[in-house]
C-alpha positions as CSV (number, residue, x, y, z in Angstrom):
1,X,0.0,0.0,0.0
2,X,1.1,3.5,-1.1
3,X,1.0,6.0,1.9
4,X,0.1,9.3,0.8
5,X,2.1,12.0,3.0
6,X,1.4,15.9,3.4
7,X,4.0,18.1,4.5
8,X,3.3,21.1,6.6
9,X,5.9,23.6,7.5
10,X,6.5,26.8,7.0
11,X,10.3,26.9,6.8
12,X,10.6,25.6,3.0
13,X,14.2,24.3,4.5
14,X,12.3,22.2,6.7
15,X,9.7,20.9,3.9
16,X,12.8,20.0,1.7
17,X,14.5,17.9,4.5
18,X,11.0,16.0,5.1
19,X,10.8,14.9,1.1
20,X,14.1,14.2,0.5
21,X,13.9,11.6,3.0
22,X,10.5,10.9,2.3
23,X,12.1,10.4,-1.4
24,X,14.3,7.6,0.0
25,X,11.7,5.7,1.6
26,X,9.8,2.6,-0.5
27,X,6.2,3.5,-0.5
28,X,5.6,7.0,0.8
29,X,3.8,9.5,-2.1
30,X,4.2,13.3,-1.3
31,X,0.8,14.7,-2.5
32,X,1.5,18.1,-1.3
33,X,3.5,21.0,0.6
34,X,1.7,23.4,2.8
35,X,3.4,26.5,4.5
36,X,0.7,28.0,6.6
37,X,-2.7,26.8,8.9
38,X,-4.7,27.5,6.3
39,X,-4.0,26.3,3.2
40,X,-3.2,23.3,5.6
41,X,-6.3,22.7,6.9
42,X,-7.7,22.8,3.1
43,X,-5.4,20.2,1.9
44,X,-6.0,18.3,4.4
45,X,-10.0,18.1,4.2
46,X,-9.4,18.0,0.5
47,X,-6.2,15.4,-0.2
48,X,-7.1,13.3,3.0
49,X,-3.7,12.2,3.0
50,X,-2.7,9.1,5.7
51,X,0.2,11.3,7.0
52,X,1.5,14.3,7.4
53,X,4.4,15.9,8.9
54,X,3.4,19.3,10.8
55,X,5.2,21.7,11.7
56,X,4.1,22.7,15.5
57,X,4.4,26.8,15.4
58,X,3.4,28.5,12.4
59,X,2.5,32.2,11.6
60,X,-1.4,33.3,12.4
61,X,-2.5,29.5,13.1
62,X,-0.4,26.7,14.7
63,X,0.1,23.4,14.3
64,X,-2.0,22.5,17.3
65,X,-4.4,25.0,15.6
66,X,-4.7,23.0,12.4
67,X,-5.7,19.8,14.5
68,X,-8.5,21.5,16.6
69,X,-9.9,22.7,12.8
70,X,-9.9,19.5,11.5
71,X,-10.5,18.0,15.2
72,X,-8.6,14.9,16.4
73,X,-10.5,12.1,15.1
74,X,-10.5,13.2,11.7
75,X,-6.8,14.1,11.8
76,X,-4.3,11.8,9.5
77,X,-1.7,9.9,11.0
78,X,0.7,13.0,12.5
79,X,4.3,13.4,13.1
80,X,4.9,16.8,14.8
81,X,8.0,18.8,13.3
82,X,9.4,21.3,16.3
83,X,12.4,23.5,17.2
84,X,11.6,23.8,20.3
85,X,9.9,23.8,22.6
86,X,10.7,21.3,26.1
87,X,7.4,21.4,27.5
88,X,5.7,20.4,24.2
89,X,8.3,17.8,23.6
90,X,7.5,16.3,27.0
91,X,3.6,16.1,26.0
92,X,4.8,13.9,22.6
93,X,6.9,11.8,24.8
94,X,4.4,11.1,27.7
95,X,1.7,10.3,25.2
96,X,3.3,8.3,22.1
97,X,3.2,10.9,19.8
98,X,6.4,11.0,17.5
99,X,8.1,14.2,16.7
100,X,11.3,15.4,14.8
101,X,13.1,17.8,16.5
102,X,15.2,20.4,14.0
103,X,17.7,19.9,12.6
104,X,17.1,16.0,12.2
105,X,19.0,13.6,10.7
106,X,18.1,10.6,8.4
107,X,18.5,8.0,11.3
108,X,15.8,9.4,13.5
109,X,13.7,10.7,10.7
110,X,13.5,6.8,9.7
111,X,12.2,6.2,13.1
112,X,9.4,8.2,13.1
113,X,8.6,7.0,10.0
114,X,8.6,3.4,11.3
115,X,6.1,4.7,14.3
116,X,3.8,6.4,11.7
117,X,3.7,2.8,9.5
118,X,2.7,1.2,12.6
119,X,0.3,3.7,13.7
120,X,-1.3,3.5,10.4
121,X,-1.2,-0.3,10.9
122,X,-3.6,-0.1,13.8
123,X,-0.6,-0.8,16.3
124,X,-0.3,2.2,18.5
125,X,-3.8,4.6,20.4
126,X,-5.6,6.4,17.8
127,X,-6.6,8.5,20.8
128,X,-3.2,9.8,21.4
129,X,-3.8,13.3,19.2
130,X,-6.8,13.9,21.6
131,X,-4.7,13.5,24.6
132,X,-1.9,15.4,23.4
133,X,-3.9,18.1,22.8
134,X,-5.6,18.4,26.3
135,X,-2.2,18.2,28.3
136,X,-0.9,21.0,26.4
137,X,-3.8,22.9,26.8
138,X,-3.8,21.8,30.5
139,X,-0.3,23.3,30.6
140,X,-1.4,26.5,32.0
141,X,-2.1,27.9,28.1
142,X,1.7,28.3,28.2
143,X,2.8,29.7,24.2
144,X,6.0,27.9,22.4
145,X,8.4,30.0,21.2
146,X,11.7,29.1,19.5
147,X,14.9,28.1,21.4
148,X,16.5,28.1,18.0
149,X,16.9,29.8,14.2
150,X,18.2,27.5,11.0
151,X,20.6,29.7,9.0
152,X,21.6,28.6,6.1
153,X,26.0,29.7,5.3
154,X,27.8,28.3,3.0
155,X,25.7,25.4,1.9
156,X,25.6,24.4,5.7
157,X,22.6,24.7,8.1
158,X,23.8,26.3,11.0
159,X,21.8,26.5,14.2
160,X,21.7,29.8,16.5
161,X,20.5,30.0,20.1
162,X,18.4,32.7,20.6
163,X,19.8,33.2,24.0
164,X,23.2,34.0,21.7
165,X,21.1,36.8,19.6
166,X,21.8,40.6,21.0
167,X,19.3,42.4,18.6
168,X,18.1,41.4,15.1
169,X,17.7,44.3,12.1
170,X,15.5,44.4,8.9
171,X,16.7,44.0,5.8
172,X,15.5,44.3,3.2
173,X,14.0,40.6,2.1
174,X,16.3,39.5,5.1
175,X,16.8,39.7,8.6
176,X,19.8,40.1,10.7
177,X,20.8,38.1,13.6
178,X,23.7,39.6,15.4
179,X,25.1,37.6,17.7
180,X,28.5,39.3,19.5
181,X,31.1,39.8,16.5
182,X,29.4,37.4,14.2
183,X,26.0,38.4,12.2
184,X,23.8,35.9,10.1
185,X,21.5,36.5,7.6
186,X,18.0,34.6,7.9
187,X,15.8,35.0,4.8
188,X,12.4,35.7,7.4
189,X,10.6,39.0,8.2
190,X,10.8,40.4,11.8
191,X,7.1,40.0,12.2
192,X,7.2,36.4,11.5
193,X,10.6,36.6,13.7
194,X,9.1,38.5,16.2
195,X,6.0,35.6,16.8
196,X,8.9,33.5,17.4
197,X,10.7,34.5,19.8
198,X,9.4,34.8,23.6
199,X,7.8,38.4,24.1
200,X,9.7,38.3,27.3
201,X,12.7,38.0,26.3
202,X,12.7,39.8,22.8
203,X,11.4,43.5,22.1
204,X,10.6,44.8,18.9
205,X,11.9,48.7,19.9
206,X,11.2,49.8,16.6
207,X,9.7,48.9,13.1
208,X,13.5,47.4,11.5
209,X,14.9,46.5,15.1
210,X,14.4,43.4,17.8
211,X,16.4,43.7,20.8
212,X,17.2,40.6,23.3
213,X,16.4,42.3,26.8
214,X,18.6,40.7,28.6
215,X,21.6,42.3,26.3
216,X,20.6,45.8,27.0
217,X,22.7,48.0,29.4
218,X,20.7,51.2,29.9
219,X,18.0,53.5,27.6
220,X,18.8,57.0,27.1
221,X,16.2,59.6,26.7
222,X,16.9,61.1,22.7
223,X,14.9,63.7,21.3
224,X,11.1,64.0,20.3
225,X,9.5,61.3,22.6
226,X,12.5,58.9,21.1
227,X,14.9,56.7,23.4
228,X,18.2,55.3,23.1
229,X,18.4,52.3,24.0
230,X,22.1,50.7,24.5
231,X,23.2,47.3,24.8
232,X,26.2,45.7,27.1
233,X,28.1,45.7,23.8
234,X,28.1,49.2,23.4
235,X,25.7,49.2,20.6
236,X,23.2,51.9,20.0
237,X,19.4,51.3,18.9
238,X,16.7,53.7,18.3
239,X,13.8,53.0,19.9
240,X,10.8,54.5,18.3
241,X,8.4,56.8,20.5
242,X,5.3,55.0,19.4
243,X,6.7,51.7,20.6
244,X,4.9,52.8,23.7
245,X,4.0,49.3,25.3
246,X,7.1,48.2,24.8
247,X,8.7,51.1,26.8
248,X,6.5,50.5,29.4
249,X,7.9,47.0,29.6
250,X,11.2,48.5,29.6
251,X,10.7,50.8,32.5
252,X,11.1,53.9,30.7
253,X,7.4,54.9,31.0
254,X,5.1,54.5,33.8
């Protein structure tokens, strides 16, 4: 039997890893890519594929999201795709779910494969989507945010902490990272970096700049409601005076 597999994630990095090891495996069909909640939740109700691969965060509607459209019992066969994040990890451990954490190799990716062949063969709890879904929604509504980005260098895939990030600039088509005396380029916008990365821990001080809070040193007050905000490094950012929930995180208004 032909398994017909749907892949759902909206790093296309991540979509090619998934079919060119999907391409290697006897008996898998790829009937489709999807990069947002949307057009996965058509495909889905439309294709009816037996598996798909899904990535957990995605912009404007999750992963998770995508299951409670198409609800549990109607769901394909489901291998979660993740960066991050520990607590949902735990939930797919604790409740035979199978994930791929990123980056992942072909050894482990031919694991979960094995796990979704038997799940489709009636071997493991068809109920375990259900479940998954409650514990994380049990976990005090706690969001997932990144504890990694994939940059691509060099034909290599290079993985940054975000915890290494000091601030993160627009440009252009690109973004930025710029981490101590290194910078990376990361072909994503900062609004699709900035619902991401953990609001507590990354700022967006302006329209072109994310700062890591824990980087900055002090905030200067500059002209025309505008602040300068200065990180440990010495480096000066603009912080734009209509940012004004953000300066109230930061201190600098009360």
């Amino acid at each position: 039997m032909t398994i017909r597999a749907l892949i759902i994630d909206d790093e296309p990095l991540a979509r090619r890893s998934v079919r060119r090891f999907l391409d290697k495996g006897a008996g898998i069909e790829v009937i489709g890519e999807c990069g947002d909640g949307d057009s996965a939740v058509e495909a889905i109700r439309e294709k009816r594929p037996d598996l798909v691969f899904l990535d957990v965060q995605m912009p404007e509607m999750t992963g998770f999201d995508v299951i409670r459209k198409i609800g549990p019992e109607a769901m394909p066969v489901t291998v979660f795709v993740t960066a991050y994040d520990r607590y949902a990890v735990r939930a797919f451990d604790a409740n035979a779910i199978d994930y791929l954490l990123k980056p992942f190799g072909k050894e482990r990716f031919d694991r979960a494969l094995k796990r979704a062949k038997e799940r489709l063969a009636g071997k493991l709890n068809l109920n375990d989507l259900r479940v998954v879904l409650a514990s994380l929604e049990h976990d005090q509504g706690q969001a997932i945010y990144v504890d990694r980005l994939t940059v691509a260098e060099n034909g290599r895939i290079l993985l940054i902490n975000v915890k290494d990030i000091d601030w993160i600039a627009a440009c252009g088509n690109y973004a930025q990272l710029h981490t101590g005396r290194r910078t990376y380029e990361i072909r994503q916008t900062l609004t699709y970096l900035e619902a991401k990365l953990n609001p507590r821990e990354f700022l967006r001080i302006h329209r072109s700049t994310i700062v890591n809070v824990r980087r900055i040193r002090e905030i200067q007050p500059w002209f025309r409601g505008h602040h300068l905000v200065i990180l440990q490094s010495g480096q000066e950012l603009r912080m734009s005076r209509y940012q004004r929930e953000v300066a109230k995180q930061l201190g600098v208004l009360q």
